[in-house]
N, C-alpha and C positions, 0 to 999 in steps of 0.2 A: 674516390669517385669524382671528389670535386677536379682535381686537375685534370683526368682523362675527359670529361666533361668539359671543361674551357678549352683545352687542346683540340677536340673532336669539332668544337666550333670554330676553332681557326682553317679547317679542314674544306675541301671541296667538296660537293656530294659524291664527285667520281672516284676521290680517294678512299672518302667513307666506305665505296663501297667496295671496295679494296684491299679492308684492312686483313693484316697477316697478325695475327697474336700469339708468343711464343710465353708461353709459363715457363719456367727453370724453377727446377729442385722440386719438381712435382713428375710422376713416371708416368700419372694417367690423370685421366678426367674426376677418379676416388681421390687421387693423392690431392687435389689444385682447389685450395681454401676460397679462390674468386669464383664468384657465383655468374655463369656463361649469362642471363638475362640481365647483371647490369654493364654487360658489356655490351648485351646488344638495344639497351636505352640510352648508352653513351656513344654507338653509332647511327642510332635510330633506323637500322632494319636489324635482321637476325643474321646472324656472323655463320657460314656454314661449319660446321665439323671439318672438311677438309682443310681448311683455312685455322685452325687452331691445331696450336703443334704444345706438347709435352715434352721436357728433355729434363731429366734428372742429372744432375752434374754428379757424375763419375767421381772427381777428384774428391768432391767435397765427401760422398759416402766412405772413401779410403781411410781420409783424414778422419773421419768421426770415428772411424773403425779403430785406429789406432789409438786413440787418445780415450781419456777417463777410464772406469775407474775396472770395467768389462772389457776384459783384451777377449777379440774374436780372434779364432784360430786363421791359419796364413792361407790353405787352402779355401775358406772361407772368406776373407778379403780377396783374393784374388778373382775366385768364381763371381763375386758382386762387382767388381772392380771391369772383369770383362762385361759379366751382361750390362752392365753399365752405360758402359762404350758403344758396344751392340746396339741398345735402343736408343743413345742418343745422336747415334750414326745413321741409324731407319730414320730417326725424327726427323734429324736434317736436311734429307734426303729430300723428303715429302716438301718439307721448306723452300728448296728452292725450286722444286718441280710449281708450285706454286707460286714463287715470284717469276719463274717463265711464263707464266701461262697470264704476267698479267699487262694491261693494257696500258701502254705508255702514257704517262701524263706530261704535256706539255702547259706551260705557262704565258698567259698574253703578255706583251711587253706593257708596259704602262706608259 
């Protein structure tokens, strides 16, 4: 909290209001351990839903598949392994439909 907080204050209010927030290794809004209200006390307005993206990394669920002590069956990794992919391919998506859509920030010279 404390660095997104001194970070969010080096920040312009235009950018604040801007902000794009990607979780990884969370699939949904159930999976994602950060709490959306102090994200939006560390931009000080409220961060829409559009603007927060979910991506579960694929690779890393494979690897945990395979390793310890529970070997999952192969059709089984592979079916997790695509939908995987699948949603972290939708998430992306939404990502940069989002960084399109956003307002150029320019810098005064000093």
């Amino acid at each position: 909290n404390y660095v997104l907080t001194e970070f969010s204050s080096l920040l312009p209010e235009m950018a604040r209001e801007n902000i794009l927030t990607v979780f990884t290794n969370c699939k949904n809004k159930k999976h994602c351990s950060f709490h959306r209200n102090v994200l939006n006390e560390v931009v000080r307005h409220e961060v829409s839903t559009e603007r927060i993206i979910y991506i579960e990394n694929p690779y890393s669920l494979f690897k945990n598949a395979l390793e310890g002590e529970k070997a999952v069956p192969d059709l089984t990794v592979q079916q997790e392994l695509v939908d995987g992919c699948k949603q972290a391919s939708a998430e992306l998506g939404k990502f940069f439909v989002q960084v399109t859509q956003m307002p150029r920030l320019t810098c005064a010279a000093v």
